[in-house]
C-alpha positions as CSV (number, residue, x, y, z in Angstrom):
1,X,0.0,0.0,0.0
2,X,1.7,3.0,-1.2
3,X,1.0,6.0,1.6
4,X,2.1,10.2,1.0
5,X,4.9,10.5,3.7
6,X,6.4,14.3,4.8
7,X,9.3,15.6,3.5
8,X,11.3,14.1,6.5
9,X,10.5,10.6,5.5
10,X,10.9,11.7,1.8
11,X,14.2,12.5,2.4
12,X,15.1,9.4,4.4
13,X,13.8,7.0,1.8
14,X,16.2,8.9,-0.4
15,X,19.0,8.9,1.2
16,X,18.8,5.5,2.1
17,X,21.0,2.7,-0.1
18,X,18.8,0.0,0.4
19,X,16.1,1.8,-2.3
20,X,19.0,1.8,-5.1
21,X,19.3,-1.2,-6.9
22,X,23.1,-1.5,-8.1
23,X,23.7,2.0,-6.5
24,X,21.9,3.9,-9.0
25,X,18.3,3.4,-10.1
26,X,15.9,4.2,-7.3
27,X,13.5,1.4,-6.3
28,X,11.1,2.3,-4.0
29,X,7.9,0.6,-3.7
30,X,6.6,2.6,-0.6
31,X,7.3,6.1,-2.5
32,X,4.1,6.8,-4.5
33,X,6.2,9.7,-6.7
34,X,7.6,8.6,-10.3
35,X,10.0,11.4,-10.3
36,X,12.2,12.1,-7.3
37,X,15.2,14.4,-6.3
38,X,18.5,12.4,-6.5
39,X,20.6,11.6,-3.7
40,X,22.8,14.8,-4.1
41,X,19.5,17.1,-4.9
42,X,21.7,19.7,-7.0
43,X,22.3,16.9,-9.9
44,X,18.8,16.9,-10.2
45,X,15.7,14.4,-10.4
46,X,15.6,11.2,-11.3
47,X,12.8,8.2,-11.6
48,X,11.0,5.6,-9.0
49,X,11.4,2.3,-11.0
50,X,8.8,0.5,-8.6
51,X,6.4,3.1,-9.9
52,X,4.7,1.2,-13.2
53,X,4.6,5.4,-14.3
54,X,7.7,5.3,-14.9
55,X,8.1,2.7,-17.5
56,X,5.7,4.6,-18.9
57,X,7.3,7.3,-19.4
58,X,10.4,5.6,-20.5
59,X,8.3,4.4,-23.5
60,X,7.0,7.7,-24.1
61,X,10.2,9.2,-24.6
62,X,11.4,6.0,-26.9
63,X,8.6,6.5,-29.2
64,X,8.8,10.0,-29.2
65,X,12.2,9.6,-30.0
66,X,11.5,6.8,-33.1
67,X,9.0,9.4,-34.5
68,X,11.1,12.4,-34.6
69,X,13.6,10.6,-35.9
70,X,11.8,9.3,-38.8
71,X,9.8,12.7,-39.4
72,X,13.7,14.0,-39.7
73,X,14.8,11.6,-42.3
């Protein structure tokens, strides 16, 4: 059951290594967001791959990318 935590307990999950699989992709099945702040927030966001959202959006941008790529040909 995913629940909305407080920015405390956003920033735990975060900054904790067990919700990184192979030390970079965030896996966090308990975080209802898809897109999160990294570890080090000034690199930016990245995604929650236990969020089904995000595969989503993964496909989104590969299609996205296959069309402008053949509109460009």
């Amino acid at each position: 059951m995913k629940t909305n935590f407080d920015q405390f307990e956003n920033d735990r999950m975060i900054d904790d290594p067990n919700n990184y699989k192979w030390g970079i992709f965030y896996f966090n099945s308990k975080d209802s967001r898809t897109i999160v702040p990294k570890r080090s927030r000034i690199l930016g966001w990245t995604l929650n791959f236990a969020n089904p959202y995000t595969y989503l959006i993964i496909l989104g941008i590969f299609f996205l990318s296959l069309i402008f790529g053949w509109l460009n040909k």
